[in-house]
Phi, psi and omega in degrees: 000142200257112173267145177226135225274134168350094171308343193264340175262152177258159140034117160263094192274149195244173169171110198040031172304346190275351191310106165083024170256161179231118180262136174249157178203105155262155192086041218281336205268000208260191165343289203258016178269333175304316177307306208277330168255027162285291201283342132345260174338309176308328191265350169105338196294156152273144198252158163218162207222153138293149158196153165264179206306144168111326186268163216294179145176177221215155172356310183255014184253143183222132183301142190180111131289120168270041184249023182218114174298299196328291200304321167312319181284340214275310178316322203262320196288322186280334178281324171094002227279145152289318154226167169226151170234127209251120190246306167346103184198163155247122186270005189272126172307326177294351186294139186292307178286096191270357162296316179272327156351282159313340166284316178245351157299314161261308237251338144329281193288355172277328172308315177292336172290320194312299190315329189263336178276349180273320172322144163276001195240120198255115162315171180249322201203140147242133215242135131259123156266124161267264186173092206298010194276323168321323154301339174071210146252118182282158184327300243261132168313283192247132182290142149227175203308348192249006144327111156315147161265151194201053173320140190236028177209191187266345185312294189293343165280327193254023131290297162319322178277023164235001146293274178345302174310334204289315200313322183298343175252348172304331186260024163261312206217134175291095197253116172244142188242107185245138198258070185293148169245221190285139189207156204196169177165204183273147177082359173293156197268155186288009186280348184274161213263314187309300187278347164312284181319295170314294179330311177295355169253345181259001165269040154043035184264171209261359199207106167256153188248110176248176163267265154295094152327334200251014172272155197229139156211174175274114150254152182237180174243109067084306153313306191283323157311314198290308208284006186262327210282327176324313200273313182298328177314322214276321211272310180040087188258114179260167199100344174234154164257159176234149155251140178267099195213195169236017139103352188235139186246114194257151169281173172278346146331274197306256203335305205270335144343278158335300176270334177317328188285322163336312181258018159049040163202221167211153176243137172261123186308149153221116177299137148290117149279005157313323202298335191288144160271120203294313171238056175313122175287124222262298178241173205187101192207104201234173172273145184217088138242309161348282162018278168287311176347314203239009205220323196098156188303158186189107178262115169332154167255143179286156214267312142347308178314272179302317136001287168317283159351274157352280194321307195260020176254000000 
């Protein structure tokens, strides 16, 4: 069943809602943690963070593996949050230690519900990011929440299996789940295929090396994600997932399209097939009108846009 979001709501507008509050963001050094206490900060909360051992920190930052339970309860005991937003995973899909994948995406994000849930003092929202990669490749042209997940890798299974666990906790902690698809923007590291590609144009290289020419994905701006995650902390429907996206789906065309005219040249493709994946998801493309239904309209960065963005910083 397809939902479709209200025409009559608007906007969800925020403004210091976070005032004399305290937000943890764990994986705060990581992409989308810069993004996300930015937009925090903004919201009035005071923010505070995880990292891992070895990265820099400061007064609200705390050294946390969330794979040590003990350091997670200590961490969690001392900050005290009103809300979290749990960002900390290993996101690549491609990654080789697929033991810690599992260490730390569920058995991780399981300490962390323990911990918060062990508090007398109750967060209002616990934000889980998961993953539209849970879905596989699905039937459908475009996914909403009621697609079976039919994960196809081990990245995208121990997001599922950190829903499900989430489930055990639902009646402790108002726990929301968002289901992000692809999204990129300045500071995503090049192991990833958007800043890959941008890089390779703006050091004017004349040749790039890719994998599945035929993968189609939703790219999002990196922005426009935090402010969505920003809008679920404040509304907080716990109990449920969303996916968060912009509802269009670009090729690896449309992109190198896209940066040639930026960079004013065209790069010539060469397929790896190391690069290729046996079970690669060929297209990844969702509806987020649930989404707005509950957050409010949140206009998209044209893809282009972001791009740009990249490029010129």
């Amino acid at each position: 069943m397809t939902r479709m979001a209200p025409d009559h709501i608007p906007a969800l507008v925020l403004h210091r809602e976070g005032e004399g509050k305290r937000a943890l963001i764990t994986g705060l050094h990581g992409f989308t943690g810069h993004y996300m206490a930015r937009e925090l900060t903004e919201a009035g909360y005071r923010v505070f963070g995880t990292v891992l051992p070895g990265d820099p920190v400061g007064p609200d930052v705390h050294t946390v593996d969330l794979t040590d339970r003990a350091a997670v309860h200590r961490a969690v005991a001392e900050i005290q949050p009103d809300v979290v937003v749990h960002l900390a995973a290993i996101a690549y899909v491609a990654t080789d230690n697929v033991d810690l994948i599992y260490r730390v995406n569920l058995v991780g994000t399981r300490h962390l519900l323990e911990a918060l849930a062990a508090q007398k003092h109750r967060p209002s929202a616990v934000l889980l990011a998961s993953s539209a990669n849970i879905y596989g490749n699905a039937t459908v042209p475009v996914i909403d929440e009621d697609v079976i997940p039919c994960p196809a890798n081990d990245y995208s299974v121990s997001k599922l299996a950190m829903e499900h666990m989430a489930q055990l906790w639902m009646d402790k902690l108002p726990i929301t789940i968002a289901r992000p698809f692809n999204y990129t923007g300045v500071g995503q590291e090049e192991i990833f295929l958007l800043p890959k590609i941008v890089s390779h144009f703006r050091r004017n290289a004349l040749q790039i090396e890719l994998g599945n020419l035929a993968v189609a994905r939703d790219f999002s701006d990196v922005r426009m994600v935090a402010k969505a995650y920003r809008r679920l902390v404040a509304v907080s429907p716990a109990g449920q997932a969303f996916n968060v996206c912009s509802g269009s789906a670009y090729s690896l065309g449309d992109v190198l399209s896209m940066m040639a005219d930026i960079a004013g040249y065209e790069i010539e493709v060469e397929v790896n097939p190391a690069f290729v994946r046996a079970k690669d998801v060929l297209r990844l493309v969702g509806n987020n009108a649930k989404l707005t239904s509950v957050i409010g309209h949140l206009e998209p960065t044209p893809l282009a846009d972001t791009l740009r963005w990249m490029y010129e910083a």
